[in-house]
MIGU-19185 format. One record per atom (N, C-alpha, C, O): residue number from 1; atom name; x, y, z. Coordinates in Angstrom, 3 decimals, always signed. Example, Ala and Ser with C-alpha at 12.3 -4.5 7.8 and 13.67 -1.06 7.14 Angstrom:
BEGIN
rec seq->1&atom->N&X->+13.190&Y->-5.690&Z->+7.800 .
rec seq->1&atom->CA&X->+12.300&Y->-4.500&Z->+7.800 .
rec seq->1&atom->C&X->+13.200&Y->-3.300&Z->+7.800 .
rec seq->1&atom->O&X->+14.236&Y->-3.319&Z->+8.465 .
rec seq->2&atom->N&X->+12.850&Y->-2.250&Z->+7.080 .
rec seq->2&atom->CA&X->+13.670&Y->-1.060&Z->+7.140 .
rec seq->2&atom->C&X->+12.900&Y->+0.030&Z->+7.870 .
rec seq->2&atom->O&X->+13.409&Y->+1.138&Z->+8.039 .
//
This chain:
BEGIN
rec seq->1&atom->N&X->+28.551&Y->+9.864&Z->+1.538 .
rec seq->1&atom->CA&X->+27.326&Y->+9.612&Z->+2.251 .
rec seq->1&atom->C&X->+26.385&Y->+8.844&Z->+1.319 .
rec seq->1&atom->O&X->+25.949&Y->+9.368&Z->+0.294 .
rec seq->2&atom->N&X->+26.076&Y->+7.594&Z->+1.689 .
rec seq->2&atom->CA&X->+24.888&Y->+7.119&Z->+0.863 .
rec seq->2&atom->C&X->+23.154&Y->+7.077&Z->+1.554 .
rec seq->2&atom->O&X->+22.471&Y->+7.540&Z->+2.467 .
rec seq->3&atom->N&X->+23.085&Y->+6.058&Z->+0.225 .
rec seq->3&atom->CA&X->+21.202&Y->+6.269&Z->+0.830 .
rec seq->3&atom->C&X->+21.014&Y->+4.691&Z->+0.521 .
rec seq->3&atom->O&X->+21.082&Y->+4.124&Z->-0.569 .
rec seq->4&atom->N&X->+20.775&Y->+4.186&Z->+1.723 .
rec seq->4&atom->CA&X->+19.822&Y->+2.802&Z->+1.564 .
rec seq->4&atom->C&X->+18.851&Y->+2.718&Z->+0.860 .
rec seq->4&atom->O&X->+17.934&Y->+3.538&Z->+0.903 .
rec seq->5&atom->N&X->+18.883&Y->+1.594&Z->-0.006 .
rec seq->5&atom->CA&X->+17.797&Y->+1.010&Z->-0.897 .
rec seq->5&atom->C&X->+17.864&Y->-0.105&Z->-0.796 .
rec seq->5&atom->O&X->+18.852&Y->-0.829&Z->-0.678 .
rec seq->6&atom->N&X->+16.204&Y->-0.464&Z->-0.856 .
rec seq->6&atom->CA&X->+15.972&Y->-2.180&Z->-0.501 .
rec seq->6&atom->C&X->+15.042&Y->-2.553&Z->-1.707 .
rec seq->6&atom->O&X->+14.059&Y->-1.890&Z->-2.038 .
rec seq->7&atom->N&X->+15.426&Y->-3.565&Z->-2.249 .
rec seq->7&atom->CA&X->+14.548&Y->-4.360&Z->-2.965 .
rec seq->7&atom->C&X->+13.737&Y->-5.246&Z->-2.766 .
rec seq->7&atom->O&X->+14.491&Y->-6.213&Z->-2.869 .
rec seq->8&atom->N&X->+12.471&Y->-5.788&Z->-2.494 .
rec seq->8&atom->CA&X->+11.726&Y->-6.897&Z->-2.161 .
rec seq->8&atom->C&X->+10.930&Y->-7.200&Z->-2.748 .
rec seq->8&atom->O&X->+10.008&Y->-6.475&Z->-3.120 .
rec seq->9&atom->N&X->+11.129&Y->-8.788&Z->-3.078 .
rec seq->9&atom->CA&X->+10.530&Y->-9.830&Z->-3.856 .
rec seq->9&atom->C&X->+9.272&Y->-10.017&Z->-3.436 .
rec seq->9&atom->O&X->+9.002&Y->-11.108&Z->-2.934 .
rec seq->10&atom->N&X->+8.219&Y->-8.976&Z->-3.555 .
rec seq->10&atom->CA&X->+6.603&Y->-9.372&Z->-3.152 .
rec seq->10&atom->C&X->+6.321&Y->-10.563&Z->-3.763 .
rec seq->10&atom->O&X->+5.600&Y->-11.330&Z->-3.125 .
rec seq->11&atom->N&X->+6.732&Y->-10.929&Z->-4.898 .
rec seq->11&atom->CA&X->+5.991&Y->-12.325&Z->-5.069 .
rec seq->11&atom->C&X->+6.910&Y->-12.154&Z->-6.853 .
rec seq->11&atom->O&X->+7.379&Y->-11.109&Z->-7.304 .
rec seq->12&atom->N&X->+6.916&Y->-13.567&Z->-7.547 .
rec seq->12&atom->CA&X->+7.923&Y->-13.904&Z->-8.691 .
rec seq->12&atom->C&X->+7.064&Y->-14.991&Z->-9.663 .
rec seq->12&atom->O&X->+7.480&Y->-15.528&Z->-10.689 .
rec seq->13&atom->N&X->+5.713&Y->-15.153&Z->-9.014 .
rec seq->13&atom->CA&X->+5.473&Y->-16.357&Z->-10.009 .
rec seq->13&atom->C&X->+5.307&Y->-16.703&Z->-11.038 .
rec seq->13&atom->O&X->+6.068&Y->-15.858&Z->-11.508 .
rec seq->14&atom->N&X->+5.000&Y->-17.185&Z->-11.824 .
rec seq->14&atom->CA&X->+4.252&Y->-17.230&Z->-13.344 .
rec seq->14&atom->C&X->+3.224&Y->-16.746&Z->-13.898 .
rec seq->14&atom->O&X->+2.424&Y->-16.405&Z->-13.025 .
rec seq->15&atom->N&X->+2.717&Y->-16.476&Z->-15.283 .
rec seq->15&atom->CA&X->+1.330&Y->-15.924&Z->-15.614 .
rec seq->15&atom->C&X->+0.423&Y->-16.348&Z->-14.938 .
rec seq->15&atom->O&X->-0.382&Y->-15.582&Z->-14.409 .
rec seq->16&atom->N&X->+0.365&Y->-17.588&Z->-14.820 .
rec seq->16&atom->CA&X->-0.598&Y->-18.929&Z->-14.357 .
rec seq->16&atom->C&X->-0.510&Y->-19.057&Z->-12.824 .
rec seq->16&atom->O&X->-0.846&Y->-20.151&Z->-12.370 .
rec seq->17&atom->N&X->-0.153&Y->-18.206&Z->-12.045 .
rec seq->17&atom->CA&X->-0.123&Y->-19.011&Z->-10.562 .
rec seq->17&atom->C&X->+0.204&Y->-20.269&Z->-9.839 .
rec seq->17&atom->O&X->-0.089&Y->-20.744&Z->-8.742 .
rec seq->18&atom->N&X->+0.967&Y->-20.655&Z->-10.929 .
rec seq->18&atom->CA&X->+0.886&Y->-22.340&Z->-10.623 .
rec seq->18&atom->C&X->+1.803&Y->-22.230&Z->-8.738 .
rec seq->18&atom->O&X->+2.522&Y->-21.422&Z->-8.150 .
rec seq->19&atom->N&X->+1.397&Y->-23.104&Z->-8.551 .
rec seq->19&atom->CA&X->+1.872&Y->-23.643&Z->-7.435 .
rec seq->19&atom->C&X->+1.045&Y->-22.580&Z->-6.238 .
rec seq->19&atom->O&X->+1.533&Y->-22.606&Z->-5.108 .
rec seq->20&atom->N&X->-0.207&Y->-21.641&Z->-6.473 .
rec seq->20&atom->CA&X->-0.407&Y->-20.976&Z->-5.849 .
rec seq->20&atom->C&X->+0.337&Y->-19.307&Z->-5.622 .
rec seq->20&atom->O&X->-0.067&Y->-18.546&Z->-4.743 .
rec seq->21&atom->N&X->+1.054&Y->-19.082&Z->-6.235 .
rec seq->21&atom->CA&X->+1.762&Y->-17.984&Z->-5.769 .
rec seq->21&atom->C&X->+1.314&Y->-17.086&Z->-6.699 .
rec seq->21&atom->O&X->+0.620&Y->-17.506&Z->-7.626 .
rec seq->22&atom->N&X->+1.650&Y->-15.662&Z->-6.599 .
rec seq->22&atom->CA&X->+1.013&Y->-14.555&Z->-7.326 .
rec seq->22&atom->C&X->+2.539&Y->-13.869&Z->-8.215 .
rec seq->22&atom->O&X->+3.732&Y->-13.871&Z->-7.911 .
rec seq->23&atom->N&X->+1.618&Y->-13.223&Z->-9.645 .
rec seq->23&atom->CA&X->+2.468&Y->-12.781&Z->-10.101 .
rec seq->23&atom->C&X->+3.802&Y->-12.175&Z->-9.980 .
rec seq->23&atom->O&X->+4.530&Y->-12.281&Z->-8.993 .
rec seq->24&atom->N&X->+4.057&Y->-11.551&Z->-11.028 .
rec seq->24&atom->CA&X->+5.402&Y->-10.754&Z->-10.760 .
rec seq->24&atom->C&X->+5.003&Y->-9.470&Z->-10.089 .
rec seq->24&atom->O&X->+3.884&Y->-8.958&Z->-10.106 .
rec seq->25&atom->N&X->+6.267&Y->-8.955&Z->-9.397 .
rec seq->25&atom->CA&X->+5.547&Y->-7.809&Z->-8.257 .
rec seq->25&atom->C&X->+7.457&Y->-7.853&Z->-7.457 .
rec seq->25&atom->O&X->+8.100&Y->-8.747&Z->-6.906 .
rec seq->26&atom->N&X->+7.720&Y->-6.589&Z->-7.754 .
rec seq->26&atom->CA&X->+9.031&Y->-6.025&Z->-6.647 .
rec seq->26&atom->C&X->+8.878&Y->-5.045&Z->-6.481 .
rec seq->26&atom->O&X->+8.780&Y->-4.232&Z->-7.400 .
rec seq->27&atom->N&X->+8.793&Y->-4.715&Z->-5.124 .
rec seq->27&atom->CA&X->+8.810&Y->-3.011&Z->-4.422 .
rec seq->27&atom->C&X->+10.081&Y->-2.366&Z->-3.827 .
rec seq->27&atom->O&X->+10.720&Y->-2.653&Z->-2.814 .
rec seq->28&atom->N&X->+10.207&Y->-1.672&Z->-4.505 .
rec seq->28&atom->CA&X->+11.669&Y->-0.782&Z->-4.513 .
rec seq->28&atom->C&X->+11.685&Y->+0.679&Z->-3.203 .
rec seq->28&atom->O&X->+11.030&Y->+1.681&Z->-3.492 .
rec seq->29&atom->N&X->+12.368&Y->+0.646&Z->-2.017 .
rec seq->29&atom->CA&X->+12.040&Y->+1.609&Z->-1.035 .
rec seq->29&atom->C&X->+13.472&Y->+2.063&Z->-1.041 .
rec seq->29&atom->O&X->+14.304&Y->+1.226&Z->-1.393 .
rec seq->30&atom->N&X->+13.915&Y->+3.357&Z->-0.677 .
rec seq->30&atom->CA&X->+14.313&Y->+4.111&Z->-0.290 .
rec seq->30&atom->C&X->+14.485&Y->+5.556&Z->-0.168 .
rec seq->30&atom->O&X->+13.721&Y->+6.130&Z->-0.944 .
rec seq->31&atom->N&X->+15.174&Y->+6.325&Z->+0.488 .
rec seq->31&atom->CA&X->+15.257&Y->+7.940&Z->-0.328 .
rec seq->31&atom->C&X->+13.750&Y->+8.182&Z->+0.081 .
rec seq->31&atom->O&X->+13.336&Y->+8.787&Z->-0.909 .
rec seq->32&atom->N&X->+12.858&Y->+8.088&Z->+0.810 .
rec seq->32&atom->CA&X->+12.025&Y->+8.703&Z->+0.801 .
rec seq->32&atom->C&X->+10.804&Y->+8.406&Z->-0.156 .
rec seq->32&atom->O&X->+9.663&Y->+8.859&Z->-0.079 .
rec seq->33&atom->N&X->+11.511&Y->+7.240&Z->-1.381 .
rec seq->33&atom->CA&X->+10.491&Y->+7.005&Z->-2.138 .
rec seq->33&atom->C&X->+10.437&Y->+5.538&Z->-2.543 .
rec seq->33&atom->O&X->+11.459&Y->+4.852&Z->-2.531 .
rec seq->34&atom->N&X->+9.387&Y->+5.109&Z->-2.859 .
rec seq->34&atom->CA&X->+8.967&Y->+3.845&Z->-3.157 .
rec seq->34&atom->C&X->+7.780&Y->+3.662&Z->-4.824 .
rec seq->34&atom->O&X->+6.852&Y->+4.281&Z->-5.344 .
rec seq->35&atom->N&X->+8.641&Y->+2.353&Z->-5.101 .
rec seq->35&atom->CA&X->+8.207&Y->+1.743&Z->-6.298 .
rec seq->35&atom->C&X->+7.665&Y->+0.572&Z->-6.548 .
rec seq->35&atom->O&X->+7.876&Y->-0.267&Z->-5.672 .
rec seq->36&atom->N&X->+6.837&Y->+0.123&Z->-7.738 .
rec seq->36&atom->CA&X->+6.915&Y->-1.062&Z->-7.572 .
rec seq->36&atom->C&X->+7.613&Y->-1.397&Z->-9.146 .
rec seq->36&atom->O&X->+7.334&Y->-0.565&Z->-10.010 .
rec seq->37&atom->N&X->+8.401&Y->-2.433&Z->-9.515 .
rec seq->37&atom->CA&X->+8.503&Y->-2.841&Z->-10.526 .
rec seq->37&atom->C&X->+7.850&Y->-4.662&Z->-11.279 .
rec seq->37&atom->O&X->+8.049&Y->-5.866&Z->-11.115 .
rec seq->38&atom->N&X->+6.952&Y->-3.647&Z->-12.183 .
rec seq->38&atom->CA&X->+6.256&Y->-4.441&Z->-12.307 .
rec seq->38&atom->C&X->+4.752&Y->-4.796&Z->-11.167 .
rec seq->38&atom->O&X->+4.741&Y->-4.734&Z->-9.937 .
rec seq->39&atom->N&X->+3.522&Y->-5.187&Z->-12.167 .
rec seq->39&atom->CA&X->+2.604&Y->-5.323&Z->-11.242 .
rec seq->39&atom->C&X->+1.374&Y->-6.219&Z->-11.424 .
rec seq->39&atom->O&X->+0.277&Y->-5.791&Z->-11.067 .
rec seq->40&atom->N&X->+1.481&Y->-7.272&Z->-11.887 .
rec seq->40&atom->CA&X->+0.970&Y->-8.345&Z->-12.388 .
rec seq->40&atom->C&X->-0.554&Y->-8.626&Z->-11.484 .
rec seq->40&atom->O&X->-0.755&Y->-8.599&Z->-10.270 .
rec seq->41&atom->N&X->-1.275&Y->-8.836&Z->-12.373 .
rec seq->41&atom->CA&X->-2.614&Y->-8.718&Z->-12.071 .
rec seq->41&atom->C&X->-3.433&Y->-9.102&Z->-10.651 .
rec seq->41&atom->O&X->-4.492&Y->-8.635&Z->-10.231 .
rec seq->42&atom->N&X->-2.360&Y->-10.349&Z->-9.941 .
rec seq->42&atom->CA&X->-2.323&Y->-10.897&Z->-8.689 .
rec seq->42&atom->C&X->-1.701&Y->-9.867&Z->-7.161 .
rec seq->42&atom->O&X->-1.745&Y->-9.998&Z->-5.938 .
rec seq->43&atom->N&X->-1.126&Y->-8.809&Z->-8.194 .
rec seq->43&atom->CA&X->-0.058&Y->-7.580&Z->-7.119 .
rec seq->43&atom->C&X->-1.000&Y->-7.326&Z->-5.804 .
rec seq->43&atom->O&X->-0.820&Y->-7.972&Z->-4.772 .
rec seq->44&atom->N&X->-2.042&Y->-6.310&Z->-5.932 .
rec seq->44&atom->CA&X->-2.529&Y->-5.945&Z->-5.117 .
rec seq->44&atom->C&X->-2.997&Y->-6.565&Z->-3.921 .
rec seq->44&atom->O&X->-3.381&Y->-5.859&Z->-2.988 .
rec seq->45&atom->N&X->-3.010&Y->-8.253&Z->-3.821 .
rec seq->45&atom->CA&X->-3.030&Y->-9.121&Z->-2.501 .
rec seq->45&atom->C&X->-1.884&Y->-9.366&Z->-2.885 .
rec seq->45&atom->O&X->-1.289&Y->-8.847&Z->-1.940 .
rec seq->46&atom->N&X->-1.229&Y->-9.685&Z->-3.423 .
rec seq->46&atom->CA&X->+0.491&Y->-9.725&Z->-2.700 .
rec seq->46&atom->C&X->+1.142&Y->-8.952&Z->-1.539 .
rec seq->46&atom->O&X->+1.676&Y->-9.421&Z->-0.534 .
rec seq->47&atom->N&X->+0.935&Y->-7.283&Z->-2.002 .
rec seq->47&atom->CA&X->+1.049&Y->-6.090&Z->-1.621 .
rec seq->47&atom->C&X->+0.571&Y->-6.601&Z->+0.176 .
rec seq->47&atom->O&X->+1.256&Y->-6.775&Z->+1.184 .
rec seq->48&atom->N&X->-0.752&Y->-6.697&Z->-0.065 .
rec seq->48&atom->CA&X->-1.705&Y->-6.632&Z->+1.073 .
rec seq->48&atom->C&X->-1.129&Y->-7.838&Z->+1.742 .
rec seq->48&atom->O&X->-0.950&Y->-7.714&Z->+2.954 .
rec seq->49&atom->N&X->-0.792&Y->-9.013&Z->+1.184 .
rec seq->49&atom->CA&X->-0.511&Y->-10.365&Z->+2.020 .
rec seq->49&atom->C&X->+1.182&Y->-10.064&Z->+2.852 .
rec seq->49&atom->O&X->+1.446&Y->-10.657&Z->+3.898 .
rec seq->50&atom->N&X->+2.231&Y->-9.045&Z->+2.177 .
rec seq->50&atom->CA&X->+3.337&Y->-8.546&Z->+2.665 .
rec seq->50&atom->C&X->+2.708&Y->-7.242&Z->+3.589 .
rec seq->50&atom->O&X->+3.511&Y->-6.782&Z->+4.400 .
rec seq->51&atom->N&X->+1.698&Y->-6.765&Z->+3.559 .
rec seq->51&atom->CA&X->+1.771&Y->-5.782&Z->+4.950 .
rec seq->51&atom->C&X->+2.083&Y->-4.163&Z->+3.875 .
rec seq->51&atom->O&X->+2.046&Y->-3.079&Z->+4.457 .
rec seq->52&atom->N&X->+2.267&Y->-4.199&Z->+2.889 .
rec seq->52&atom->CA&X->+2.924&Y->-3.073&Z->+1.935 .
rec seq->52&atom->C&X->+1.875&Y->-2.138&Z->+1.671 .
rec seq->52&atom->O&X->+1.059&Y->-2.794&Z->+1.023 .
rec seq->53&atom->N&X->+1.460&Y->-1.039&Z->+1.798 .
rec seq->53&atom->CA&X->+0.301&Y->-0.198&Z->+1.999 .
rec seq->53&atom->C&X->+0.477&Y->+0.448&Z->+0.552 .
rec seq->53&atom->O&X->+1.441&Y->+1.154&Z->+0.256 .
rec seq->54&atom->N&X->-0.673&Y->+0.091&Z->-0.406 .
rec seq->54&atom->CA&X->-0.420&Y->+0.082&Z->-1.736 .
rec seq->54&atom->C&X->-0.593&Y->+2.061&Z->-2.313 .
rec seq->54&atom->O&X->-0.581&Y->+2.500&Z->-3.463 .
rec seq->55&atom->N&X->-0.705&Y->+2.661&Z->-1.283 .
rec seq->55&atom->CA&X->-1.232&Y->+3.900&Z->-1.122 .
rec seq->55&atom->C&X->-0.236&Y->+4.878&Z->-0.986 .
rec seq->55&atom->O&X->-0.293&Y->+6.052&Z->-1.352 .
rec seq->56&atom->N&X->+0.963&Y->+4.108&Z->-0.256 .
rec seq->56&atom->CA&X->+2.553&Y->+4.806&Z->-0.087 .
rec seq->56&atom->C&X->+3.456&Y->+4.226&Z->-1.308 .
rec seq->56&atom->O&X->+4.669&Y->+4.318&Z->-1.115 .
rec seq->57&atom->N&X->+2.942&Y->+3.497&Z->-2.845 .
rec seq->57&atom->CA&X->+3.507&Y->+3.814&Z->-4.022 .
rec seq->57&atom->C&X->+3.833&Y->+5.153&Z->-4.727 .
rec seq->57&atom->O&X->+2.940&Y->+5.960&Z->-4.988 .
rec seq->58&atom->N&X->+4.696&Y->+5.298&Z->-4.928 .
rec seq->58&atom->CA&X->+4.734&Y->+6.359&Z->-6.253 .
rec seq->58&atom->C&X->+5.114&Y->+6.538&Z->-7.545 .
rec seq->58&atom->O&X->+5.093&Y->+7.559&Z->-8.232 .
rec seq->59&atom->N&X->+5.535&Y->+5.206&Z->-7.849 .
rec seq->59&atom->CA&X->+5.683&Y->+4.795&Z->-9.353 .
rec seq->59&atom->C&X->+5.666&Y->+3.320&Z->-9.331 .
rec seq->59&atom->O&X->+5.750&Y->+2.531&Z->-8.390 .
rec seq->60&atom->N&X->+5.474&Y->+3.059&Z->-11.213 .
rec seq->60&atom->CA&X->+5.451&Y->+2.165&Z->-11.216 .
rec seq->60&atom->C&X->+6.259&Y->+1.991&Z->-12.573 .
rec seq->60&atom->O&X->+5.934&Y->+2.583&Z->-13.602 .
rec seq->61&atom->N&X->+7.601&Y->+0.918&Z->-12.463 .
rec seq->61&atom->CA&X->+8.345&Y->+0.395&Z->-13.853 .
rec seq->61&atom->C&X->+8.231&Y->-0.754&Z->-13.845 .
rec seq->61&atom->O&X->+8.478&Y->-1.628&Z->-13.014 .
rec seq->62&atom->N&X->+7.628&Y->-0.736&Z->-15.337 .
rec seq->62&atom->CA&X->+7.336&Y->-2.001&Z->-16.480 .
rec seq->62&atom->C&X->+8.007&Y->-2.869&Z->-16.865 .
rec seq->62&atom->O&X->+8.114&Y->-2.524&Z->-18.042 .
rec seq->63&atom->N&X->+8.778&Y->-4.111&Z->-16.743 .
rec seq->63&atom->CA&X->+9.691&Y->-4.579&Z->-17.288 .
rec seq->63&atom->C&X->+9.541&Y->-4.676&Z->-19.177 .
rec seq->63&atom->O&X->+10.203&Y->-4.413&Z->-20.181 .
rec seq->64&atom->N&X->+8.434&Y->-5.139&Z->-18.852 .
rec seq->64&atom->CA&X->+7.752&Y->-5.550&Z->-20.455 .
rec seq->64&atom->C&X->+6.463&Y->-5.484&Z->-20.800 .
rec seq->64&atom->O&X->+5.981&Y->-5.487&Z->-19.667 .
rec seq->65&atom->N&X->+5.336&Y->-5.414&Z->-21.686 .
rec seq->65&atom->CA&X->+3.811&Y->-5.681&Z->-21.702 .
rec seq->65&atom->C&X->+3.350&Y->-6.557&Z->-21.869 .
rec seq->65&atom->O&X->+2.536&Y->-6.734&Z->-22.775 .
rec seq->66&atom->N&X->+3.903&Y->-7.858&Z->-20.623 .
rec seq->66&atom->CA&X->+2.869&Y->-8.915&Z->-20.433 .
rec seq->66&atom->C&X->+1.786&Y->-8.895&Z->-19.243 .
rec seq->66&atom->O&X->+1.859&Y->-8.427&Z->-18.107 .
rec seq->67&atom->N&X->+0.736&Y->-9.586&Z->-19.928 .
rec seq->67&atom->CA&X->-0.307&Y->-9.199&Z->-18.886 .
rec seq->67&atom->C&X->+0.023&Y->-9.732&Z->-17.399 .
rec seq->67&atom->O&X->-0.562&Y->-9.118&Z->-16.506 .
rec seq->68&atom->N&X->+0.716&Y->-10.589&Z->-17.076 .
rec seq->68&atom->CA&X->+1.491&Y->-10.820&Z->-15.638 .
rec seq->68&atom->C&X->+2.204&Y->-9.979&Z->-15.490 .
rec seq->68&atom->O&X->+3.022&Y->-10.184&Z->-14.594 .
rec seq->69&atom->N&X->+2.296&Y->-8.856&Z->-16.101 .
rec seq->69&atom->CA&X->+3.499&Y->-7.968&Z->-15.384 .
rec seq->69&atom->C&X->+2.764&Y->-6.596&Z->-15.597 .
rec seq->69&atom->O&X->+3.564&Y->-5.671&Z->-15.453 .
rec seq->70&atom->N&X->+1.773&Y->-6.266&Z->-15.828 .
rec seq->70&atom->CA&X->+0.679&Y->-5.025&Z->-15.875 .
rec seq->70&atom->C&X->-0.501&Y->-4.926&Z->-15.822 .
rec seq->70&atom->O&X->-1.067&Y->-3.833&Z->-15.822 .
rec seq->71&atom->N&X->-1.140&Y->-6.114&Z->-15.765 .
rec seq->71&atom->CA&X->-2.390&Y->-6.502&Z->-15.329 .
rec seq->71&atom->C&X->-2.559&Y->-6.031&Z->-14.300 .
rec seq->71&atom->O&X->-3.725&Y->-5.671&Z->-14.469 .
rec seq->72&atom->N&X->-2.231&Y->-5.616&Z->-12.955 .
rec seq->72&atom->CA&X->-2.835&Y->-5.135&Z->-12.265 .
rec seq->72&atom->C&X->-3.178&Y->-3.868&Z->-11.840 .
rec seq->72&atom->O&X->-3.842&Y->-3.564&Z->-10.849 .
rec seq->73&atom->N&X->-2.612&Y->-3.070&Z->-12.764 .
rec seq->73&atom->CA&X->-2.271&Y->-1.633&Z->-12.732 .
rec seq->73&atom->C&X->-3.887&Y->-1.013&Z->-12.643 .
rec seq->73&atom->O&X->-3.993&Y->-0.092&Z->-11.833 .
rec seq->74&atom->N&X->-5.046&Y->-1.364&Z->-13.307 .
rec seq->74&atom->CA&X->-6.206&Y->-0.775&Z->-13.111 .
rec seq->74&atom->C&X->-6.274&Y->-0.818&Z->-11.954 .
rec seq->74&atom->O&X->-6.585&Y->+0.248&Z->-11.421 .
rec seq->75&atom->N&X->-6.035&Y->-1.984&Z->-11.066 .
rec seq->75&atom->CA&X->-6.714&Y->-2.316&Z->-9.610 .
rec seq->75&atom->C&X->-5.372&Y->-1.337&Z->-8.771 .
rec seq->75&atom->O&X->-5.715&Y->-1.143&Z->-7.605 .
rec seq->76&atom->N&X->-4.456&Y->-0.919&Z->-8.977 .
rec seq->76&atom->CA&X->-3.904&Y->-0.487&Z->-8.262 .
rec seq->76&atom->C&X->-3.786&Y->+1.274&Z->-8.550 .
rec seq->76&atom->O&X->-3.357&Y->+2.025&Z->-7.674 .
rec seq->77&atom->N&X->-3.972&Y->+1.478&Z->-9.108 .
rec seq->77&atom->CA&X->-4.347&Y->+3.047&Z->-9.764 .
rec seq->77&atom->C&X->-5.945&Y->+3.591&Z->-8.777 .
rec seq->77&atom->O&X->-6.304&Y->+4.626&Z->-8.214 .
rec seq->78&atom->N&X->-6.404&Y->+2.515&Z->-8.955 .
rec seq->78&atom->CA&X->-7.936&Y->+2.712&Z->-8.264 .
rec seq->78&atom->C&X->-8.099&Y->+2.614&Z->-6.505 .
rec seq->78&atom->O&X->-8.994&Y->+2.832&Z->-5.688 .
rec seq->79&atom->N&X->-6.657&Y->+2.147&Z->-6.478 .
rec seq->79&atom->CA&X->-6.774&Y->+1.930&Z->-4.633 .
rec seq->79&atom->C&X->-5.387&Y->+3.117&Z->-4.424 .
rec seq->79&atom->O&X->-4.850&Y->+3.217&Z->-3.321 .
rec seq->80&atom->N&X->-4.983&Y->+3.849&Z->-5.465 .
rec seq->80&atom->CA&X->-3.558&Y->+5.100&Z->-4.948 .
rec seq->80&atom->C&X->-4.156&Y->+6.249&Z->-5.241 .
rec seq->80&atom->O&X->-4.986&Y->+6.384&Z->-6.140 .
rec seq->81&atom->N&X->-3.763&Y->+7.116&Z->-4.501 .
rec seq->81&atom->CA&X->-4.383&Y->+8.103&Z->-5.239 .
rec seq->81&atom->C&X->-3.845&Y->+8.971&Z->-6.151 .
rec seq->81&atom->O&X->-4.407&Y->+9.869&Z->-6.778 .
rec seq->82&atom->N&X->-2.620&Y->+8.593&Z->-6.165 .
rec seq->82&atom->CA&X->-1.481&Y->+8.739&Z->-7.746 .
rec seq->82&atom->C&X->-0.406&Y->+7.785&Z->-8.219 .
rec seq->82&atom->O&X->+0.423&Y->+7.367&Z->-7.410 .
rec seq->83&atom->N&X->-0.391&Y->+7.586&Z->-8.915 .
rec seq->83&atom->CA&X->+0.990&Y->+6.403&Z->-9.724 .
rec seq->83&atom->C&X->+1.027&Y->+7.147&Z->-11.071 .
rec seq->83&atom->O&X->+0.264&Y->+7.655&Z->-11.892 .
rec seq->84&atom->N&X->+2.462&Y->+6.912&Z->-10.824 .
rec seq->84&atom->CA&X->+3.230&Y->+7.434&Z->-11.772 .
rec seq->84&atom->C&X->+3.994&Y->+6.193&Z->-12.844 .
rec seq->84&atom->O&X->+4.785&Y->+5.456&Z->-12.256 .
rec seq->85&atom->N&X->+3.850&Y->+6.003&Z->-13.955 .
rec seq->85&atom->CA&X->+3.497&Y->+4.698&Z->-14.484 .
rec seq->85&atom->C&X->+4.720&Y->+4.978&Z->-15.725 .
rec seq->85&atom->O&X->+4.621&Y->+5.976&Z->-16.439 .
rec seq->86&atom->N&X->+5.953&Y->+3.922&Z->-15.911 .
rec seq->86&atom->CA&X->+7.228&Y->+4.116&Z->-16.787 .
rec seq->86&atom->C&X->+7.228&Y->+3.043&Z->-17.498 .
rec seq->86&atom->O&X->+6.698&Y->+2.071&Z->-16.959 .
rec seq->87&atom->N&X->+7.721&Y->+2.876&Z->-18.708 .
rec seq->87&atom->CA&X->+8.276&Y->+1.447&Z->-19.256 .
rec seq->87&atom->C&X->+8.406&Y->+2.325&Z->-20.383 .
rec seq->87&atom->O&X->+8.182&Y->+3.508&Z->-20.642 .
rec seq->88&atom->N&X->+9.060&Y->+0.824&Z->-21.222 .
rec seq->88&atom->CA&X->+9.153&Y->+1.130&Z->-22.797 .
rec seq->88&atom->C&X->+8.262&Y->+0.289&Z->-23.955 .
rec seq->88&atom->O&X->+8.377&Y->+0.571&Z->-25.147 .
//
């Protein structure tokens, strides 16, 4: 018996936004639970521009500590009313 899991590419872009698009940002659903990996300072209208209700997170993994990839974690800590926050 398995368990569906979906991965989705909220958004992949660069530090810089170039071309308009918003940071790094993937939300991980299944099992009842949802993630995001990675959350780059642009996340939280990504989130919002995909329809993704930033409130039904419950963790969050770090790939690395660049500010495109954790920068947004103040703004999204402040709109959940818990995250649970991993990396190395």
């Amino acid at each position: 018996m398995g368990c569906e899991v979906r991965l989705h590419f909220v958004e992949s872009g660069d530090a810089f936004g170039n071309g308009g698009r918003f940071q790094t940002c993937f939300w991980l659903e299944g099992a009842g639970e949802s993630m995001l990996i990675d959350c780059g300072a642009t996340s939280l209208t990504a989130l919002k521009a995909a329809a993704i209700e930033p409130n039904e997170i419950g963790s969050v993994a770090l790939t690395h500590l660049h500010g495109d990839h954790f920068g947004g974690l103040p703004f999204s800590s402040s709109t959940a009313s818990s995250v649970a926050v991993s990396g190395r």
